[in-house]
C-alpha positions in Angstrom: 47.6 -2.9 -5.6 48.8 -5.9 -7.4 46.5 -7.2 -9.9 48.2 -10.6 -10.3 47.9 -10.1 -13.9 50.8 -10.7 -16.5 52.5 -7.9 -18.4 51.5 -8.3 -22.3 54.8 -8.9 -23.0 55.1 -12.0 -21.1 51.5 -13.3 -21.5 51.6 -16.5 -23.4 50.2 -16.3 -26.4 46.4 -17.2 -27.0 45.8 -16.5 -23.1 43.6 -13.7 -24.1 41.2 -15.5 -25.9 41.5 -18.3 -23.5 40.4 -16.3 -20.6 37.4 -15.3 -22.3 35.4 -18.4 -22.0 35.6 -18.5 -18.1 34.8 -14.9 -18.1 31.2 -15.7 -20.1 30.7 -19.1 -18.0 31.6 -17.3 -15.1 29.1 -14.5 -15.9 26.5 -16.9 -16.7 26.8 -18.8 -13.5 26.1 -15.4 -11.7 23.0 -15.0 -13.4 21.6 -18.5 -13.0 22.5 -18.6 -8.9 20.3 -15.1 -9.0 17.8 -16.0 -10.9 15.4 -17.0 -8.1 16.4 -13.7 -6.3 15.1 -11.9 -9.7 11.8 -13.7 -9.7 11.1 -12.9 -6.4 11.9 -9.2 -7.2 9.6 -9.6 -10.0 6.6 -11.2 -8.6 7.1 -8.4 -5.9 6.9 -5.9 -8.2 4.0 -7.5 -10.1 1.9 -7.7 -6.6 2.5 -4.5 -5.6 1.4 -2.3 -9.0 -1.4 -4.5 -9.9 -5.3 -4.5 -8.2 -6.7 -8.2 -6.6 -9.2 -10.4 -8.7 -11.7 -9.4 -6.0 -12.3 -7.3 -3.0 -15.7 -8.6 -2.0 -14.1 -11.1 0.3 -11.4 -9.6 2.7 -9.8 -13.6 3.2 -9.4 -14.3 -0.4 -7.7 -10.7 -0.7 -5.4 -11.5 2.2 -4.8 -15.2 1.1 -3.7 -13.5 -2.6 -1.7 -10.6 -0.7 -0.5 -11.9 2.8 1.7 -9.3 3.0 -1.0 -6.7 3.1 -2.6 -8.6 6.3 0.7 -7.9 7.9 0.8 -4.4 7.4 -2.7 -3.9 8.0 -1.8 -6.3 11.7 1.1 -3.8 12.2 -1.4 -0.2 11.3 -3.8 -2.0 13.9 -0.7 -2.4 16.8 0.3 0.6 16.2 -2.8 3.0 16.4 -5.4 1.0 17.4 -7.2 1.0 14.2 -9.6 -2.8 13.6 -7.9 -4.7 10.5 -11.4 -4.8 8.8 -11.8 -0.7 9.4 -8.4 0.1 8.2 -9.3 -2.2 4.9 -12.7 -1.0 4.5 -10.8 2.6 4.2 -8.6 1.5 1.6 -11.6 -0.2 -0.3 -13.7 2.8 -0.5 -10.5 5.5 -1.1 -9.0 3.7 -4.2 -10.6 0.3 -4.6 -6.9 -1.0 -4.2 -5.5 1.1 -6.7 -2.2 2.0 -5.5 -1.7 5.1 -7.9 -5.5 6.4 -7.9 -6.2 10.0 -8.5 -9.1 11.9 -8.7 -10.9 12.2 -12.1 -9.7 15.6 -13.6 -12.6 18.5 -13.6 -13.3 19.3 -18.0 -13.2 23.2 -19.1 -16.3 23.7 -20.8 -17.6 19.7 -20.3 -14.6 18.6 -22.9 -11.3 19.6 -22.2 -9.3 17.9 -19.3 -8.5 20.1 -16.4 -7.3 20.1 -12.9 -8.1 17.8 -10.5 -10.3 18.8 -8.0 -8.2 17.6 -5.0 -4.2 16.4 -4.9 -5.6 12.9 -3.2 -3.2 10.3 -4.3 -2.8 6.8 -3.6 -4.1 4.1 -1.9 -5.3 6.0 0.7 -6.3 9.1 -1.2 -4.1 11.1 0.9 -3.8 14.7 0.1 -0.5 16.4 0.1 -0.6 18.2 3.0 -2.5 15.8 4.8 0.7 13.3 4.0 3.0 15.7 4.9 1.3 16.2 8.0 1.4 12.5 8.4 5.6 12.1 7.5 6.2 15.3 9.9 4.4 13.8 12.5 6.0 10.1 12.3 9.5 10.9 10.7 8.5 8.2 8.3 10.1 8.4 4.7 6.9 7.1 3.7 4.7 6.8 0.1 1.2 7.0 -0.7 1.8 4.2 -3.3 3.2 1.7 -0.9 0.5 -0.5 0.8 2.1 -0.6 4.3 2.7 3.1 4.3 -1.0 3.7 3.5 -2.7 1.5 5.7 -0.3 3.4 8.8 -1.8 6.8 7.4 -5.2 5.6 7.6 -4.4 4.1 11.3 -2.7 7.5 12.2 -5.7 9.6 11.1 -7.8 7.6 12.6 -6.1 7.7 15.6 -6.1 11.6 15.6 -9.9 11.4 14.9 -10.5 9.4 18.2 -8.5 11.6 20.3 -9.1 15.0 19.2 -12.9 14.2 18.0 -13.8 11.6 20.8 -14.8 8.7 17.9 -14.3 5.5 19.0 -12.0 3.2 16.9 -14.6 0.8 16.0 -17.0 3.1 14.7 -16.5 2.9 11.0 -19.2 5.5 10.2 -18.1 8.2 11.8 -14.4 8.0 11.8 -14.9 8.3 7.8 -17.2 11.1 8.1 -13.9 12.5 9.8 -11.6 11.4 7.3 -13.8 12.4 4.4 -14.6 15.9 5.9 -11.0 16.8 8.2 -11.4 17.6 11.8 -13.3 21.3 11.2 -15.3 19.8 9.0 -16.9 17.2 11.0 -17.0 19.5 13.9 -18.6 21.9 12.3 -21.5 19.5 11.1 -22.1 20.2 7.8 -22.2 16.2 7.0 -25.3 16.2 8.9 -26.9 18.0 5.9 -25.2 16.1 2.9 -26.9 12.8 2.0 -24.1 11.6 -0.1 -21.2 12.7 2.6 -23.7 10.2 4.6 -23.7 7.6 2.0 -20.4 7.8 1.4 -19.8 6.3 5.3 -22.5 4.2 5.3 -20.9 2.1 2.7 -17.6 1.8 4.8 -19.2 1.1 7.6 -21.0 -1.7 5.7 -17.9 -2.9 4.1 -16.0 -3.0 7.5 -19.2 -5.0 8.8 -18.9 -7.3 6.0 -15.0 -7.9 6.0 -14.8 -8.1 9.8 -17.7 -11.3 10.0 -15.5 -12.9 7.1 -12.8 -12.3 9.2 -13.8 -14.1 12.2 -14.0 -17.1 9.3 -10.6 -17.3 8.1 -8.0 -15.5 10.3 -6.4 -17.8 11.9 -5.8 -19.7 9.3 -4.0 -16.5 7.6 0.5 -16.8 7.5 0.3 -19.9 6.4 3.4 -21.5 4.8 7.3 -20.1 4.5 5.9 -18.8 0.9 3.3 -17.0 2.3 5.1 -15.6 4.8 7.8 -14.3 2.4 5.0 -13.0 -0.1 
């Protein structure tokens, strides 16, 4: 391939230094058209390992994260799962964490130990629940990633109502069944834990809560072409 280049014998002399120049302006120019493209990437990044100023209020956590209302739109399309359910989940797993863990179990009340479960994520998906989850949708998906979290919660959910007869929109026991896995909720042993029992009430508080504010603000959620893009 011809470069289009001189040999060094018959470059002029001082061409060398004189093509530096263009070479940094023409670098620099590549930069500065990019840079928008670099604080986009940035603010992305930003949004997506940080926690919102407030989840109290479901429309002021969709009008700082839009994107998550379309994800949590798209969980709901494609399972069947109520936007305010599917966020109420979330709220109770991690609080909106997207890298929460368990708090590790202490040998002899000092030293930290295991873990008392491999829940991770926004969802607080275990591993072989997730890998369930991936085998079953041939999704590359991570438990870190909003989108892919909310469509685990919708696809358990979704299991739950068909295998355990639970309707979609009851908040309270669909958790039981997330909290306690299919044998567990069949075999009743919630029944006899108060704080299994507490642990569902407060979703299905929190899913009452975020689905009257709901009814408030979404259609005024999208919004503008920045909005949309964030």
């Amino acid at each position: 391939m011809v470069s289009g280049k001189l040999p060094a014998a018959r470059r002029p002399a001082g061409a060398r230094r004189a093509d530096a120049r263009p070479a940094d302006a023409r670098s620099l120019a590549w930069y500065v058209q990019r840079l928008p493209g670099v604080i986009a990437l940035s603010l992305l990044a930003a949004c997506s390992s940080t926690t919102p100023r407030s989840s109290e209020n479901v429309c002021a956590l969709f009008d700082e994260r839009p994107r998550w209302y379309r994800s949590a739109q798209a969980a709901e399309r494609e399972w069947g799962l109520p936007v305010h359910i599917a966020m109420a989940f979330v709220d109770r797993e991690s609080s909106y964490v997207a890298r929460a863990r368990p708090s590790r179990n202490r040998l002899l009340g000092i030293v930290p130990w295991r873990r008392p479960s491999s829940a991770y994520g926004y969802a607080q998906a275990t591993d072989a629940a997730w890998q369930d989850y991936r085998n079953a949708t041939g999704r590359l998906a991570r438990r870190r990633n909003f989108a892919d979290a909310l469509d685990f919660i919708g696809w358990y959910n979704h299991r739950s109502a068909r295998s355990l007869g639970i309707d979609k929109t009851d908040a309270y026991h669909l958790y039981l069944a997330y909290h306690e896995g299919p044998g567990g909720y069949r075999s009743g042993n919630w029944r006899r834990d108060a704080r299994v029992q507490g642990y569902a009430r407060k979703v299905q508080n929190r899913a009452a809560r975020y689905k009257a504010q709901l009814a408030q603000c979404e259609s005024d959620l999208g919004g503008s072409f920045w909005r949309r893009l964030f």
